[in-house]
C-alpha positions in Angstrom: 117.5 100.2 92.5 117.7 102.5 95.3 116.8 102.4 98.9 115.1 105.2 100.4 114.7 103.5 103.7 116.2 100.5 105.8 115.4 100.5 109.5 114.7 97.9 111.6 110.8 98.9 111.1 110.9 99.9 107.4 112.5 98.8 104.6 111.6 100.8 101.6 113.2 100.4 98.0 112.6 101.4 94.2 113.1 99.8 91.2 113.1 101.1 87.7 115.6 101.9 84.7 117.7 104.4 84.9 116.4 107.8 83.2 119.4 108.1 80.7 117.8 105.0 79.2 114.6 106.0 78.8 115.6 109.3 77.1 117.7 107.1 74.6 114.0 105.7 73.8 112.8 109.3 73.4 115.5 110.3 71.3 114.5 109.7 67.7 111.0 111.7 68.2 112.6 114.9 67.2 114.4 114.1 64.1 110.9 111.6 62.8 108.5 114.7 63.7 110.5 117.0 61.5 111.0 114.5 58.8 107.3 113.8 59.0 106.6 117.6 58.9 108.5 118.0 56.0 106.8 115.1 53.9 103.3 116.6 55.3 104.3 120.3 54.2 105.6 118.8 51.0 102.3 117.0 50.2 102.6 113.4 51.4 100.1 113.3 53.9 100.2 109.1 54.5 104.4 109.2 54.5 103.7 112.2 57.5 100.9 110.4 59.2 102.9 106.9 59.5 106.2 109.1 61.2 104.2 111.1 63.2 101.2 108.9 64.5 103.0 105.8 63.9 106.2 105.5 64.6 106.1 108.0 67.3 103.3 106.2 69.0 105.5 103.4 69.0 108.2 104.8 70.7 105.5 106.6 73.2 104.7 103.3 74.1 107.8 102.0 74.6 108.5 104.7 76.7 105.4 104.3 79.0 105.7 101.0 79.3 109.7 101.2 80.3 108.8 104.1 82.7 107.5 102.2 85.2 108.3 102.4 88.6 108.0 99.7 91.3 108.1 100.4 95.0 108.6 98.0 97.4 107.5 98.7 101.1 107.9 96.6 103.9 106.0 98.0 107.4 106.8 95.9 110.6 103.9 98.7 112.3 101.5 98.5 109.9 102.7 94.8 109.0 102.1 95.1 105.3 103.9 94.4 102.5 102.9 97.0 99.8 104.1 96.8 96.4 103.3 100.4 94.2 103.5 100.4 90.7 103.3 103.7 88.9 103.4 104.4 84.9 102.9 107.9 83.4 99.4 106.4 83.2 98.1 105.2 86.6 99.5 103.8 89.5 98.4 101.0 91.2 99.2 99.4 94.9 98.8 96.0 96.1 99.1 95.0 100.1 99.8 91.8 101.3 100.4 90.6 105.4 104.1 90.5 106.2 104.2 87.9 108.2 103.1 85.9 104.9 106.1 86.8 103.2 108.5 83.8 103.6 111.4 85.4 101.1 112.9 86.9 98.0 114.2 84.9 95.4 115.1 85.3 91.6 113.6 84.2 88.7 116.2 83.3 86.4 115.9 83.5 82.5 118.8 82.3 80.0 118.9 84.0 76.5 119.5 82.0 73.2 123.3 82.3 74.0 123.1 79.6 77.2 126.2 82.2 78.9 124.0 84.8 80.2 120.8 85.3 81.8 118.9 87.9 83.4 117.1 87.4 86.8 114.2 89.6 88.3 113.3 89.7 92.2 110.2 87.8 93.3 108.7 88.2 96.6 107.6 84.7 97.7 104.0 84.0 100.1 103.7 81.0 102.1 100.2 81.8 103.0 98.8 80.0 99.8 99.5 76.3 98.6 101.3 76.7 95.8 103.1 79.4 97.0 102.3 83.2 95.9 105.0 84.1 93.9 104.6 88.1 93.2 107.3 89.8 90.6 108.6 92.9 91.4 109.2 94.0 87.9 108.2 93.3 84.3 111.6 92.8 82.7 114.6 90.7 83.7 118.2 92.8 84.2 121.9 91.1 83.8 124.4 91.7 86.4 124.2 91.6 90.4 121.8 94.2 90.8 118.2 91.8 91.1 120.7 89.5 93.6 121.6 92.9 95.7 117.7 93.4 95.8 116.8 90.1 97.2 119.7 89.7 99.5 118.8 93.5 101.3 115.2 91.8 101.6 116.1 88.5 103.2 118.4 90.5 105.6 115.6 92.9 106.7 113.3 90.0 106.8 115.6 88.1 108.8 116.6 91.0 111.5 112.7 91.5 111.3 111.4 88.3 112.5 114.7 87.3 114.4 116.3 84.8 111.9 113.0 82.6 110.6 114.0 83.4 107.1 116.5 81.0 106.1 115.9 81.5 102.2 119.0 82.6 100.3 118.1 84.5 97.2 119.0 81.5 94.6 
């Protein structure tokens, strides 16, 4: 997560994992294409197709799909809440009225060992009954980073709209 702005008319922030992660996903496509090279210049064209189409394209995928970036914009003079999603394949933006946004909250998930969880930030709209609730990422992340997130939201809502926003990030 980063902030790139947080004044009392803008509060703009990106979410997305950290490069040196992503090139750790990358990093087996060099050794695989020469191993599949060798097994296509040494005659076995299926064992060479399966590294380099294959498995490859798996790890392509997993890259594209862990490359994406979420930014969150929140406009007090346009009085949108825009949420911009770009992948190495498209990018895609969805608006929504800022005085709808009631607060950001996180959406727990435990894992098989009942000790830990992981939480991602969801943006919550009181202008539909149920409630909109809008993620602001696919995946769910340990540690105090998603609570950061939605406690830098709440505070900006609530110095926005002079303390209406009551909801703790919980």
């Amino acid at each position: 997560m980063s902030i790139e702005t947080n004044t009392p008319e803008r509060l703009e922030l990106e979410l997305a994992i950290p490069r040196f992660i992503l090139w750790f996903v990358m990093l087996p496509v060099l050794p695989i294409t020469l191993i599949g090279l060798a097994n296509l210049i040494g005659g076995e064209i299926l064992t060479a197709l399966v590294l380099l189409v294959g498995l490859n394209g798996a790890f392509l995928a997993g890259y594209i799909a862990l490359s994406e970036r979420t930014r969150l914009r929140l406009d007090a003079g346009s009085g949108l809440v825009s949420i911009i999603r770009t992948s190495r394949l498209v990018t895609r933006q969805r608006d929504y009225p800022l005085e709808a946004l009631d607060s950001a909250e996180l959406d727990r998930s435990h894992t098989s060992r009942e000790d830990r969880s992981t939480s991602k930030v969801v943006l919550v709209f009181r202008n539909t009954r149920p409630a909109t609730r809008v993620p602001l990422s696919r995946w769910g992340v340990s540690g105090d980073g998603p609570g950061q997130v939605a406690n830098d939201i709440n505070a900006w809502l609530r110095r926005h709209l002079g303390g209406e926003q009551t909801s703790p990030a919980s």
